[in-house]
Backbone bond lengths (Angstrom), bond angles and torsions (degrees), N, CA, C in turn:
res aa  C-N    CA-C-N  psi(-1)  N-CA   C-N-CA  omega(-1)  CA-C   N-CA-C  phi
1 X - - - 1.453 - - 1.530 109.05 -
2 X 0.996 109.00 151.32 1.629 117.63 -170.45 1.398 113.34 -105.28
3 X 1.131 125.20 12.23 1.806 136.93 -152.54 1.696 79.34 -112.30
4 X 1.675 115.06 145.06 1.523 122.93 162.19 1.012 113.10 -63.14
5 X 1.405 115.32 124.11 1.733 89.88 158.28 1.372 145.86 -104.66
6 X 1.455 91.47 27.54 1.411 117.50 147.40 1.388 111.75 -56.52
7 X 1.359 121.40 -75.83 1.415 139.19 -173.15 1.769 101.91 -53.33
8 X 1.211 114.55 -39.34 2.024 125.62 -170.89 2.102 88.42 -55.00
9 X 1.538 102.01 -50.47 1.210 117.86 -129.22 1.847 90.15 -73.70
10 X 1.694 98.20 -54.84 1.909 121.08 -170.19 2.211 82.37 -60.95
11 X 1.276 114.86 -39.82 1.842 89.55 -166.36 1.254 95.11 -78.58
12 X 1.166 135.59 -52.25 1.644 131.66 -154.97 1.222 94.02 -64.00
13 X 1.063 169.17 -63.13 1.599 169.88 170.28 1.726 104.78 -7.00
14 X 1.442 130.29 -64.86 1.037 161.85 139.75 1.866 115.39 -20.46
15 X 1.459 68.91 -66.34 1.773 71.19 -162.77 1.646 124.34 -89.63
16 X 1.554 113.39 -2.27 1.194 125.33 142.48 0.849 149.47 -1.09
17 X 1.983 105.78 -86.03 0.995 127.03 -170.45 1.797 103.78 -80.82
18 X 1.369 109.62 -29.75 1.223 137.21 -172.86 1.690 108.00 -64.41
19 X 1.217 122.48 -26.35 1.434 131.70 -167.80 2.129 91.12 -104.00
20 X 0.923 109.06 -44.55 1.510 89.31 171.85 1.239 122.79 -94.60
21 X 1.464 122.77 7.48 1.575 105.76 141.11 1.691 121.14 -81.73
22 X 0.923 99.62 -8.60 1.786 114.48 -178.07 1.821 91.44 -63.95
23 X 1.788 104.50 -47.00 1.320 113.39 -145.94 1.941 89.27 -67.67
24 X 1.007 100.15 -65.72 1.676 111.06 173.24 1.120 134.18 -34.66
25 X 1.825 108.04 -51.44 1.616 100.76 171.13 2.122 104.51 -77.33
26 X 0.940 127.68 1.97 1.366 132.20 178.46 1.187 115.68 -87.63
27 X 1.673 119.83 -41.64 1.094 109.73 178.43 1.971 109.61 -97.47
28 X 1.161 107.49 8.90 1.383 111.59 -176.89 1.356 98.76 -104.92
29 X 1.465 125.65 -49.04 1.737 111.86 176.79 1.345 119.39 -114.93
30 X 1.610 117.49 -6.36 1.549 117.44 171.25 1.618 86.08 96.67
31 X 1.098 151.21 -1.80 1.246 137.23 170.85 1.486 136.76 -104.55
32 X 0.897 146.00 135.48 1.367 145.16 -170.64 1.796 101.73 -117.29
33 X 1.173 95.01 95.01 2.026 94.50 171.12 1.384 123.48 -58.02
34 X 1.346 102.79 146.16 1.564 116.83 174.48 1.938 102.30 -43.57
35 X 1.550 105.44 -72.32 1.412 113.33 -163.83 1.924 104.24 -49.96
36 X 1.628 111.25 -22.58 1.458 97.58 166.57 1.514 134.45 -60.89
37 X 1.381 88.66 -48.38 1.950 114.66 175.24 1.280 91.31 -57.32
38 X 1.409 130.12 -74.88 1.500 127.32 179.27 1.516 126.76 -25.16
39 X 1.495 113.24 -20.02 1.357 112.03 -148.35 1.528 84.97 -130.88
40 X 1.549 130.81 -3.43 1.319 121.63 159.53 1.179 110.19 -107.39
41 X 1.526 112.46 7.27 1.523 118.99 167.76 1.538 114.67 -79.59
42 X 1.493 94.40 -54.50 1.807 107.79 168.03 1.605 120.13 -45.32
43 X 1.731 112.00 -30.23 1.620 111.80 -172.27 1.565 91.95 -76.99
44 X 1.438 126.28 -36.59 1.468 109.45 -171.99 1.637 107.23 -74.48
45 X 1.240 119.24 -45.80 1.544 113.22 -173.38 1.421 105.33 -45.89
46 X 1.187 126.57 -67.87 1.659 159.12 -177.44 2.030 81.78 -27.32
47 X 1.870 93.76 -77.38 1.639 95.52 -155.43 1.872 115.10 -63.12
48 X 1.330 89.79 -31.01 1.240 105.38 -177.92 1.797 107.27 -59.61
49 X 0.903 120.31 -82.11 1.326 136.42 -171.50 1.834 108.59 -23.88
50 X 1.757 102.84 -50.60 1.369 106.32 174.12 1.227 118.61 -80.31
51 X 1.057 130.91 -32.99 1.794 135.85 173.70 1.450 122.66 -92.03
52 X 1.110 127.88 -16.79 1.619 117.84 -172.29 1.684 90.59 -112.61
53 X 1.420 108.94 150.97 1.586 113.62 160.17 1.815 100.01 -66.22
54 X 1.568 91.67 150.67 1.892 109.25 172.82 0.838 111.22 -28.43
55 X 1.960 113.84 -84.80 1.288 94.12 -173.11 1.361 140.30 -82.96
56 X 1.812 125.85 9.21 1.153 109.46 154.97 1.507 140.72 -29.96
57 X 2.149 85.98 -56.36 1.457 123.41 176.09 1.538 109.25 -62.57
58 X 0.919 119.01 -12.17 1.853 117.01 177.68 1.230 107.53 -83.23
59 X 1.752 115.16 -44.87 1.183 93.16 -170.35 1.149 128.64 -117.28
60 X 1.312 97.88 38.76 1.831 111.46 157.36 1.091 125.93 -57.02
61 X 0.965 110.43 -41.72 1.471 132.61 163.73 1.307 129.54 -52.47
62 X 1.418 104.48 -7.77 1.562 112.27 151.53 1.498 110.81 -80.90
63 X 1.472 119.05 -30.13 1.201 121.03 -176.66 1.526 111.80 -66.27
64 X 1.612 114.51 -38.30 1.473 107.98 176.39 1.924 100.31 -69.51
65 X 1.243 117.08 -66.24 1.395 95.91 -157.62 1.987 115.69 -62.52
66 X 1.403 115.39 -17.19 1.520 99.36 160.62 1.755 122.46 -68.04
67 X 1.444 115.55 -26.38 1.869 123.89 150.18 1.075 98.85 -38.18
68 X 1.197 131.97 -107.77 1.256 169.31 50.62 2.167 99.69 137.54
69 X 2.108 88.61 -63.23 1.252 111.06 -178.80 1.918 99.72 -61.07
70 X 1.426 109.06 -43.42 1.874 114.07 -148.90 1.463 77.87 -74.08
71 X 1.165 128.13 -77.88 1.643 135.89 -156.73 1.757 105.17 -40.56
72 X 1.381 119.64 -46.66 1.785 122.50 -177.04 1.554 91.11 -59.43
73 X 1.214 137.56 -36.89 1.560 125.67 -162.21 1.810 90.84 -81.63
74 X 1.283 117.22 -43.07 1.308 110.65 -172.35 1.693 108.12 -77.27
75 X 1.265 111.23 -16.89 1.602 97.70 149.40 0.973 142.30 -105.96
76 X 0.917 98.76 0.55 1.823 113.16 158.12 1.829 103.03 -67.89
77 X 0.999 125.37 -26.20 1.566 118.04 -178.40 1.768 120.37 -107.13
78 X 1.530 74.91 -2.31 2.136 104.26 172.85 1.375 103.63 49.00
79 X 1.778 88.53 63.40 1.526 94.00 159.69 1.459 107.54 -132.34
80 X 1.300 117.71 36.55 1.719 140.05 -178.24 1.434 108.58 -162.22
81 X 1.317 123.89 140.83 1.322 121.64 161.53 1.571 119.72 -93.56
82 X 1.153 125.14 151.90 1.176 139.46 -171.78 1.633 126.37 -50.04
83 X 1.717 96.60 -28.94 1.537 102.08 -169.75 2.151 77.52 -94.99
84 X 0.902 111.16 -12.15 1.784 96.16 175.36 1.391 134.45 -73.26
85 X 1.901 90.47 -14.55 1.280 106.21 -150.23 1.502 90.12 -92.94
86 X 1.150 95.00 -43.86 2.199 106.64 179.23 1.421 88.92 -59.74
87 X 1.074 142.09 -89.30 1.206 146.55 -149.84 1.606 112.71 -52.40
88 X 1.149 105.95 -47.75 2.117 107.60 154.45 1.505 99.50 -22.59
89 X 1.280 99.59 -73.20 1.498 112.05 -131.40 1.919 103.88 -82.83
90 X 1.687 101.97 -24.36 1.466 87.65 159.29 1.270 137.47 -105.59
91 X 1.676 102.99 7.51 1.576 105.65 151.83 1.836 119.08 -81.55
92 X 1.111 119.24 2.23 1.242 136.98 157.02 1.332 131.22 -54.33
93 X 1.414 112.40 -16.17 1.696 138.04 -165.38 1.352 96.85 -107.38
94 X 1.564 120.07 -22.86 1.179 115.20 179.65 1.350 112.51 -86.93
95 X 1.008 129.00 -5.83 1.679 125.05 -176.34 1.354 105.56 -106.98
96 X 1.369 109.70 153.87 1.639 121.46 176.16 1.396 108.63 -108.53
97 X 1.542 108.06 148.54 1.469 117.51 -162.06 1.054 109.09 -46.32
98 X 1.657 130.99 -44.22 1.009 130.68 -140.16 1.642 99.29 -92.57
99 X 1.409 108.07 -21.85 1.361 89.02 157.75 1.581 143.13 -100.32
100 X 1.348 96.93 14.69 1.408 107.72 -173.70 1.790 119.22 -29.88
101 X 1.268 95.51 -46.10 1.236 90.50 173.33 2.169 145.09 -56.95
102 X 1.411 81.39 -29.96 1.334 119.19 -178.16 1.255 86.61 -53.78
103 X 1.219 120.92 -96.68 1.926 149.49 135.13 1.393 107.25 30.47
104 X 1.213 126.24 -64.20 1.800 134.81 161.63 1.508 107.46 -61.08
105 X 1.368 114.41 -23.75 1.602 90.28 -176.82 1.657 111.30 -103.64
106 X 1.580 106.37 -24.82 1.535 106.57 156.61 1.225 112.00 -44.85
107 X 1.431 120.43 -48.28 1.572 112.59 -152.28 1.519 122.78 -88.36
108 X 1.788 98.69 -21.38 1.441 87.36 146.07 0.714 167.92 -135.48
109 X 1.912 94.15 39.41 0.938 100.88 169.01 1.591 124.18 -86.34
110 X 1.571 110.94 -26.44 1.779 130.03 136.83 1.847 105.89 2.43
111 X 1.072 104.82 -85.11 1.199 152.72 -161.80 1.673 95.60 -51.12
112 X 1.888 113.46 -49.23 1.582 106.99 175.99 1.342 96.85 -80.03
113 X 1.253 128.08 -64.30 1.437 137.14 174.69 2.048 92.60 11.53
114 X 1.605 73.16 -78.53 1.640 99.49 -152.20 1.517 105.47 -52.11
115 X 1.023 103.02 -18.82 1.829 107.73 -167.17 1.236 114.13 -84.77
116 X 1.904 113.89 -46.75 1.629 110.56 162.24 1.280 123.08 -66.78
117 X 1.820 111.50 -36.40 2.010 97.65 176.27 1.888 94.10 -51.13
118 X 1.228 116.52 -49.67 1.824 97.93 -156.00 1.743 89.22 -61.03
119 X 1.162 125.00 -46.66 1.858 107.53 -152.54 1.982 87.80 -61.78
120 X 1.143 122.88 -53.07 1.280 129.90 -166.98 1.321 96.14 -54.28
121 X 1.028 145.57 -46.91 1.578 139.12 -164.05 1.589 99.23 -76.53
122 X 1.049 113.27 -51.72 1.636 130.27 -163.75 1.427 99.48 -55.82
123 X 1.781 126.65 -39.91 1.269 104.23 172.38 1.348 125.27 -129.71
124 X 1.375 93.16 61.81 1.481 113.26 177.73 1.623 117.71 -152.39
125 X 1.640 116.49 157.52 1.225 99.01 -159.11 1.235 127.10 -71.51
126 X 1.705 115.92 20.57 0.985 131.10 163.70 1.923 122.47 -46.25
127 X 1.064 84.81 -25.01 1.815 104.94 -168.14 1.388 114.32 -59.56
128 X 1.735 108.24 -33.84 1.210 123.07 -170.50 1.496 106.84 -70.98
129 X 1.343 121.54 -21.26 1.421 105.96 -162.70 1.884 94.21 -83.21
130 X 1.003 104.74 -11.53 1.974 88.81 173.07 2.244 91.85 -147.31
131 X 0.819 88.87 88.30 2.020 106.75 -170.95 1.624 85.99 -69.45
132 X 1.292 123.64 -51.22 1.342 108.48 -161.90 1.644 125.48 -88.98
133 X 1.098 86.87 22.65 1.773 95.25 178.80 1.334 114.83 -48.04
134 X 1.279 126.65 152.83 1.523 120.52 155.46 1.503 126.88 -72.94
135 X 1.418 104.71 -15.40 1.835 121.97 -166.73 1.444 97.02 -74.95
136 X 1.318 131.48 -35.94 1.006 145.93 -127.77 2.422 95.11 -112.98
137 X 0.780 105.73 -12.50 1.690 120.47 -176.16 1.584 118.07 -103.78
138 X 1.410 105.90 134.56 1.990 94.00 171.21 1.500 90.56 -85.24
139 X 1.486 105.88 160.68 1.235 129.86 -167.79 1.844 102.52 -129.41
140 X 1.097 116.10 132.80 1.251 108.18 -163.78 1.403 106.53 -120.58
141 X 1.751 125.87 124.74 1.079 123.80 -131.20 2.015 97.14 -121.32
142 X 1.546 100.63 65.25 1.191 102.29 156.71 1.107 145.51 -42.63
143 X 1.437 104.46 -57.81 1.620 127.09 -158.00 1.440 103.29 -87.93
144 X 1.595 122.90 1.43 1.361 122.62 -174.84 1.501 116.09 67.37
145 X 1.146 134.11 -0.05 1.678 137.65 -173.22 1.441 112.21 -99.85
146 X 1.559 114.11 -12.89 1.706 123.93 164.38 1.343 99.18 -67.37
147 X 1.541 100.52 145.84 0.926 119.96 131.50 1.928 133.24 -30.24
148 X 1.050 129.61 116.91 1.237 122.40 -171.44 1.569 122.10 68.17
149 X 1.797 126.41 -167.01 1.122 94.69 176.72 1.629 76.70 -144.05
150 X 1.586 105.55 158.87 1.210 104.22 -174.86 1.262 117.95 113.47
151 X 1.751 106.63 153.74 1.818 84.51 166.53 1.651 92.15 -100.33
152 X 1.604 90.56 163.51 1.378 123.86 -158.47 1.860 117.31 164.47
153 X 1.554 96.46 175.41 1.531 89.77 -150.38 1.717 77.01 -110.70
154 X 1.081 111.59 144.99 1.941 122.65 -170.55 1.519 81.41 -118.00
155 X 1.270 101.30 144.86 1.741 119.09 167.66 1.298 99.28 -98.70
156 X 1.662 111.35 146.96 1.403 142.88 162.53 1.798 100.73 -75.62
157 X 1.611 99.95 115.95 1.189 105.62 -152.96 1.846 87.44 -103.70
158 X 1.435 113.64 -4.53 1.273 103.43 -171.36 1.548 113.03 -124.14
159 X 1.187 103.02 25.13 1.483 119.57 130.62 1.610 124.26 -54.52
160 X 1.325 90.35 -58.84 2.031 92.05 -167.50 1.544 102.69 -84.45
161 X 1.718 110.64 -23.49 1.765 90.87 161.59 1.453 132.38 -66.56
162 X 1.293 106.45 -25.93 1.901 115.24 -171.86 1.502 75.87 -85.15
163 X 1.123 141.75 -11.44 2.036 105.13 -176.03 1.466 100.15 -104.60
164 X 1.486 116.50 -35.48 1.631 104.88 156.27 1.304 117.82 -50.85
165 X 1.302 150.18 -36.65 1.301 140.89 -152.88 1.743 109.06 -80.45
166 X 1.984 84.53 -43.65 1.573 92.66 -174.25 1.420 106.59 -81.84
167 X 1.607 121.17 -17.65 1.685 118.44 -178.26 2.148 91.34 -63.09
168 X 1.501 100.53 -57.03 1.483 95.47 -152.32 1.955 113.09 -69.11
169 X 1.842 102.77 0.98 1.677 106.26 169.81 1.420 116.95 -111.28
170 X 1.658 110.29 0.83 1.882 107.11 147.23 1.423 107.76 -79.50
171 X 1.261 117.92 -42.73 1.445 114.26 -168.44 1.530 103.00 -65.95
172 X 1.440 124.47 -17.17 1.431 111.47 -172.73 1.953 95.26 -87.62
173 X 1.095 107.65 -41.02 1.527 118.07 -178.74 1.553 112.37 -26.88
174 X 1.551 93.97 -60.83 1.845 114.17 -175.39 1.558 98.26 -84.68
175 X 1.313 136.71 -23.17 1.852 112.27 -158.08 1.833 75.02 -124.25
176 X 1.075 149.80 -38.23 1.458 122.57 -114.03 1.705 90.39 -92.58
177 X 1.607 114.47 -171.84 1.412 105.04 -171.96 1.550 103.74 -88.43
């Protein structure tokens, strides 16, 4: 892996604990807050700034707005939600080019992971130990601002990003340079 792991080691510390409250309020109300994204934005500026040379750290930021750009088209056709799309794109700052690839295959496989524990939980009596989830309900998509159209049950898509982010900054911890 090509990511420091200096830099893997100073964000994952931070951004941890920070990705499973993401995971919780997501799968409990379907939302991912601004001040969260904000505040895993702040762990990269913060970690970044002291551990990576400048312009590494500059041009990550190509990495968020090419995220950033793909995900707005996929919500524009509401097949992503909005708090997924921010949150894509600034766990995107955390990866280094060279592993981009790595990064796509964590994430989706993250991403199925995350999708069968919810269908598997959802119909089994697993459900009971948190009944009132939002993950767990069809949502019926009147107002056109859902995801999808129809009622139906929408996956919490930022579940499987906070476990990609934190899978691909242990893996930098133990492999990266």
């Amino acid at each position: 892996m090509q990511v420091s792991s200096t830099f893997a080691l100073w964000a994952l510390l931070p951004a941890l604990p920070l990705c499973v409250f993401i995971f919780w309020v997501d799968m409990k109300h379907k939302r991912i807050s601004n001040l969260s994204v904000w505040a895993l934005f702040a762990i990269f500026v913060v970690v970044g700034l002291l551990t990576l040379p400048i312009m590494e750290f500059a041009w990550r930021f190509a990495n968020y707005g090419v995220v950033f750009a793909v995900l707005l088209v996929m919500w524009m056709a509401r097949q992503v939600g909005a708090g997924d799309v921010k949150m894509a794109a600034v766990a995107a700052l955390y990866v280094n080019k060279g592993d981009a690839s790595y990064m796509l295959m964590i994430t989706f496989g993250a991403i199925i992971v995350a999708t069968l524990a919810t269908l598997i939980v959802r119909i089994t009596p697993l459900r009971n130990l948190a009944p009132d989830w939002a993950a767990w309900k069809l949502k019926a998509s009147e107002s056109g601002v859902n995801v999808g159209k129809g009622d139906q049950m929408t996956l919490p898509m930022g579940t499987g990003i906070g476990v990609a982010l934190c899978t691909y900054l242990i893996l930098g911890v133990m492999h990266g340079q």
